[in-house]
VOSESE-159001 format. One record per residue (C-alpha): residue in three letters; y, z, x. Coordinates in steps of 0.05 Angstrom, whole numbers, plus 5000, padded with zeros to 4 digits. Layout:
N
NODE    aa   north     up   east
NODE   ALA       Y      Z      X
...
! end
This chain:
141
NODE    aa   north     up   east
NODE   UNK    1950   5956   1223
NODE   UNK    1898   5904   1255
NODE   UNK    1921   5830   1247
NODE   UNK    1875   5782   1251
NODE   UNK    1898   5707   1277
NODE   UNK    1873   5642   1298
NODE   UNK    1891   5595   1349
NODE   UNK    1906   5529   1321
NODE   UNK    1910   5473   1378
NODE   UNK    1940   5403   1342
NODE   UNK    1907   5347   1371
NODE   UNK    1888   5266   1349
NODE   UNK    1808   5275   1349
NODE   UNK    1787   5351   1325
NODE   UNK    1714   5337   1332
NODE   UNK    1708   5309   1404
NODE   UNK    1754   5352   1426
NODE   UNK    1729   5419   1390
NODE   UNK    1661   5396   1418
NODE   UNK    1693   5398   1487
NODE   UNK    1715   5464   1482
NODE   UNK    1656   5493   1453
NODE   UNK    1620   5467   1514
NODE   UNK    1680   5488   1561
NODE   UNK    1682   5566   1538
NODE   UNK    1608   5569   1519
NODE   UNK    1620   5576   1446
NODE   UNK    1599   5550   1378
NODE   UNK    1630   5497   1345
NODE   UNK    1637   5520   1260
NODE   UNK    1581   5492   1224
NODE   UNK    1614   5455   1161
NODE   UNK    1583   5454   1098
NODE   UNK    1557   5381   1079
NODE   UNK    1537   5411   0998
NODE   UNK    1615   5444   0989
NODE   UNK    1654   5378   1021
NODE   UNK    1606   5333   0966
NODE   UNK    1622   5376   0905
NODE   UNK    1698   5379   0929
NODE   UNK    1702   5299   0937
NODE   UNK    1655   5299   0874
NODE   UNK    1706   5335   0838
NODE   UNK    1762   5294   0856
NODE   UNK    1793   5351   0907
NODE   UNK    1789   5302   0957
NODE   UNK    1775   5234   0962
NODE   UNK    1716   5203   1017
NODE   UNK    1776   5191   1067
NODE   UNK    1785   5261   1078
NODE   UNK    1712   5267   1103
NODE   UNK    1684   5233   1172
NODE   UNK    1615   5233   1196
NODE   UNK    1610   5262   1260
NODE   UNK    1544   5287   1301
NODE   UNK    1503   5264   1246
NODE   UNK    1536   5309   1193
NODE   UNK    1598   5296   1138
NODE   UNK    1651   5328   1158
NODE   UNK    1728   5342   1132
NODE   UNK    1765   5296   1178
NODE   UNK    1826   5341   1193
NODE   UNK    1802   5393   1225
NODE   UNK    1749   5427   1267
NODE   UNK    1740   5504   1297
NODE   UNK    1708   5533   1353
NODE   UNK    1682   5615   1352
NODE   UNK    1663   5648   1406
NODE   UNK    1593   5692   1402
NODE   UNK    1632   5752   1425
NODE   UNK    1657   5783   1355
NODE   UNK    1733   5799   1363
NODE   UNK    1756   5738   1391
NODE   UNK    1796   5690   1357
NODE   UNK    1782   5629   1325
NODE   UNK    1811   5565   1351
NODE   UNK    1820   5508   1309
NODE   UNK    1834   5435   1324
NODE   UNK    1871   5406   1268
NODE   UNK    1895   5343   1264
NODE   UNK    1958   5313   1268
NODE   UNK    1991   5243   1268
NODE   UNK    2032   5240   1325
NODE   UNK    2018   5246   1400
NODE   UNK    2032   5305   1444
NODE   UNK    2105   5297   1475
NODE   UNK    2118   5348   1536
NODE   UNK    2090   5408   1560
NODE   UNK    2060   5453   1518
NODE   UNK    2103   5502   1486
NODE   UNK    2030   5556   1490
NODE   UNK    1967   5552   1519
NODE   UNK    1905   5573   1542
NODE   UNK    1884   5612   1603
NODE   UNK    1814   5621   1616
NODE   UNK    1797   5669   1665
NODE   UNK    1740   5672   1699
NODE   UNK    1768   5711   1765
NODE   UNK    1778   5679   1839
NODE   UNK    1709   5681   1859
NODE   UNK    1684   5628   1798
NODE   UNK    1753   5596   1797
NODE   UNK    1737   5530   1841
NODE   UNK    1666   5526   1815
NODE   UNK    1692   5524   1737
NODE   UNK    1759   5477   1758
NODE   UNK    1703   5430   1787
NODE   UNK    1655   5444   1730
NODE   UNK    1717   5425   1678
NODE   UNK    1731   5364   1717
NODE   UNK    1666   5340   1710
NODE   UNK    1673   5348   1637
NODE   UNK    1735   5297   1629
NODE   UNK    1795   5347   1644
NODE   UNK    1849   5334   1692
NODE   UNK    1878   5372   1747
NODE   UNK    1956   5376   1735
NODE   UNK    1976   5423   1790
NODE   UNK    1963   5493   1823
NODE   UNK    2007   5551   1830
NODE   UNK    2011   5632   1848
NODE   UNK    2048   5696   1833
NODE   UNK    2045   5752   1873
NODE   UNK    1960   5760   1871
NODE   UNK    1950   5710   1822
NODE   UNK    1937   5648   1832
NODE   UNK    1909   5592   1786
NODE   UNK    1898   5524   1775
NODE   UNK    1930   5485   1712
NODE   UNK    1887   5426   1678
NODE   UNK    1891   5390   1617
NODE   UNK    1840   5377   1571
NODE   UNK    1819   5304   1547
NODE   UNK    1872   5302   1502
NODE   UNK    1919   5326   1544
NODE   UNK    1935   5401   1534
NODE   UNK    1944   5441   1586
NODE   UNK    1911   5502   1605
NODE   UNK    1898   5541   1667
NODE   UNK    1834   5566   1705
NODE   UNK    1851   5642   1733
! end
């Protein structure tokens, strides 16, 4: 039996940071649609502070996903959530881009507003762990 799943990443800003992403794996963000959100607010479904504008476009606040153009993958969605990140992450992301690229994408990522937390091996591997703007770590392999 196939199981599909998303990754859900909580976070203050979903837009900015889903934007971030996008640009960091070379994905899409999701494309909301501006007609549904105004016939759901319309209805009285939701109310105008569950929308934002962001980019130009209305938007549900709460949330924002990423897909990537390679079907199969999962989704990841930034959803957010009132209080700040406390303490390590309890999952995260490793993006792996092999030894050769590794110091050109850690520098290209750093450019971009992430953070360098700390480096570290096993055996052959070896990577580098970051966090992005909000915080959330993720390693480089």
């Amino acid at each position: 039996m196939a199981t599909d799943f998303q990754v859900t990443i909580d976070c203050a800003d979903p837009h900015p940071l889903a934007d971030w992403w996008a640009e960091a794996l070379g994905w899409q963000v999701e494309a909301q649609d501006e007609a549904f959100i105004r016939r759901v607010v319309a209805a009285g479904q939701a109310t105008e502070a569950d929308t934002t504008t962001h980019r130009g476009a209305l938007v549900w606040a709460v949330g924002a996903a990423i897909t990537s153009p390679d079907p199969g993958r999962p989704r990841v969605l930034f959803q957010r959530v009132p209080e700040a990140k406390a303490g390590k992450n309890r999952l995260h992301l490793d993006v792996r881009v092999g030894a050769e690229a590794r110091e050109a994408e850690v520098a290209r990522l750093l450019g971009m507003g992430a953070t360098e937390l700390w480096r570290a091996s096993q055996g052959p591997s070896t990577w580098a762990t970051l966090a992005d703007p909000e915080g959330n770590e993720f390693c480089v392999a």
